[in-house]
N, C-alpha and C positions, 0 to 999 in steps of 0.2 A: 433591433440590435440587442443582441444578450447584454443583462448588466453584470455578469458575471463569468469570469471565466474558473470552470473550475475545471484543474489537473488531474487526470485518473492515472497514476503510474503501478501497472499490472500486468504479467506475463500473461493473463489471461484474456479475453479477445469477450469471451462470454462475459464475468467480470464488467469488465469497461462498458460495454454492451448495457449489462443488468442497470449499472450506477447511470447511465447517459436515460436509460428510459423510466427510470423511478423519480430522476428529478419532475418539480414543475416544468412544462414545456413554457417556454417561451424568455424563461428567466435567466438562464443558465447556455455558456457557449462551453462544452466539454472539450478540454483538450483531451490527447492521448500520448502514454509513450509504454511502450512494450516492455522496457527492460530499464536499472538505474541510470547509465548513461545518459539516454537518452531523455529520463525524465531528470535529472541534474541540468539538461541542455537547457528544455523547455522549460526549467524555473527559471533562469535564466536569461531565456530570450521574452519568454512573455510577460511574468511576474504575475502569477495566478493569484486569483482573493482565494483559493484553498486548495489545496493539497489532499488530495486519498492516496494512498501510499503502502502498497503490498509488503510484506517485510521480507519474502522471499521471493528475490529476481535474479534474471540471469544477468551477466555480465557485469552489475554494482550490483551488490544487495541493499534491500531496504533497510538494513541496519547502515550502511554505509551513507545511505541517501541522509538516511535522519542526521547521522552524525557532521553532514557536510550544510544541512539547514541549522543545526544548531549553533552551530560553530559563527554564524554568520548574522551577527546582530539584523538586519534587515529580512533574512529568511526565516528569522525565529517567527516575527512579528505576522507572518502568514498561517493562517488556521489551517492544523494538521489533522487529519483524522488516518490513523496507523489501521491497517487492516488486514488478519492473518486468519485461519480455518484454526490455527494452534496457538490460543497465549500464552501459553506455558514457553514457548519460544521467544515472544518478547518479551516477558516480564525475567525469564531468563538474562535479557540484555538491559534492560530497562526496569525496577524496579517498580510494581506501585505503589503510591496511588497517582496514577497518570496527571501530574500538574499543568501540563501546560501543551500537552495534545489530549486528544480524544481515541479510544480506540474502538474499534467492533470487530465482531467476531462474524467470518464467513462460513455459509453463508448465511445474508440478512435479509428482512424483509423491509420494506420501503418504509415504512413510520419507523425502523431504526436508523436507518440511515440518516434522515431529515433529524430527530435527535440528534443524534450523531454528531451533524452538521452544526448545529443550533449549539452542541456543546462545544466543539470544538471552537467556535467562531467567541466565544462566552470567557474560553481559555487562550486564546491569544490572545487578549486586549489586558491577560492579569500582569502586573510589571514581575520585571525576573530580575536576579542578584547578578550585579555584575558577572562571575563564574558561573552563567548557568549551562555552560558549553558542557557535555558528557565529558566523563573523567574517562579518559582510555590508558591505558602501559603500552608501553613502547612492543612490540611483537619481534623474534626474530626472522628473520627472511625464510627459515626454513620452515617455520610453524607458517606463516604468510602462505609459503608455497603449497603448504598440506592442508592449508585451510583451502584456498582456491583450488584444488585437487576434488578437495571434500564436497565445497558449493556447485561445483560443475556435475559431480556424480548427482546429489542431490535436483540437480535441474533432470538431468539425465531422467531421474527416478520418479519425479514430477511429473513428467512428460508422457512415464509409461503410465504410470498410474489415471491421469487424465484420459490415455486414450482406450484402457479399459473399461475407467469411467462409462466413456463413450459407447464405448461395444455391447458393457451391462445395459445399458439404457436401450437400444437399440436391439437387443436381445430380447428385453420384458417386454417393450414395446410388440415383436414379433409375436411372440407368446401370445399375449392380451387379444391382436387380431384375430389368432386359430381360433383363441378361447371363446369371442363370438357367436 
């Protein structure tokens, strides 16, 4: 039986995949949720020992997911590690010096990760000020709407980008064979 469960919440499939085979085997039972909904559920339902946590997801963002763990004295207390290809995007939302998660940049290789983890796990157990909930302003409904507008394109563009990703890969790959 795994003594750990840890939560991989990631639109990516590969991702989830990469973090589930880097850990030690036998330690670790990885959960999984595709998108923030769904991994809001599964903190929930299961109560993970840690958190990886994509900052860009479809349908809740990982800025949304963070802001609904913080907010919530028992979810704080769970080791977060925030994971983005861009921090200039988080730190955009989040200022550093990251106190009380952990972050890494995608993608990684496995002795960062285990870091990662190790620090992350290092930074939940530091005590927090009462107020340690992120400061947010109130948004109006119409900036709300044009923001989800925005995030959906954004997924939209993710999506292609990935599957060009894909195509170049599978492109040099073709190449490399002729070139034999």
């Amino acid at each position: 039986m795994a003594s750990q469960k840890i939560l991989v919440i990631d639109d990516s499939r590969v991702i989830r995949n990469m973090v589930r085979d880097m850990l030690p085997k036998g330690n670790f039972q990885v959960l999984e949720a595709k998108d923030g909904v769904e991994g809001i559920n599964c903190i929930r339902q299961e109560r993970p020992n840690l958190i990886m946590l994509d900052f860009l997801l479809p349908r809740m963002s990982g800025w949304e997911v963070f802001q609904q763990i913080q907010s919530q004295a028992d979810l704080q207390k769970i080791p977060l590690v925030l994971m983005s290809g861009r921090r200039e995007e988080v730190t955009e939302k989040i200022p550093e010096p990251f106190e009380y998660f952990e972050f890494i940049e995608k993608p990684f290789e496995q002795k960062e990760l285990i870091e990662a983890i190790k620090s992350a796990y290092a930074k939940s157990r530091l005590p927090r000020a009462v107020s340690a909930a992120p400061q947010t302003t109130a948004m109006p409904a119409a900036a709300s709407g044009d923001l989800e507008a925005m995030n959906q394109k954004i997924e939209k563009m993710q999506a292609e980008i990935d599957l060009l990703k894909k195509q170049l890969a599978q492109l040099l790959a073709f190449v490399k064979q002729k070139l034999k």
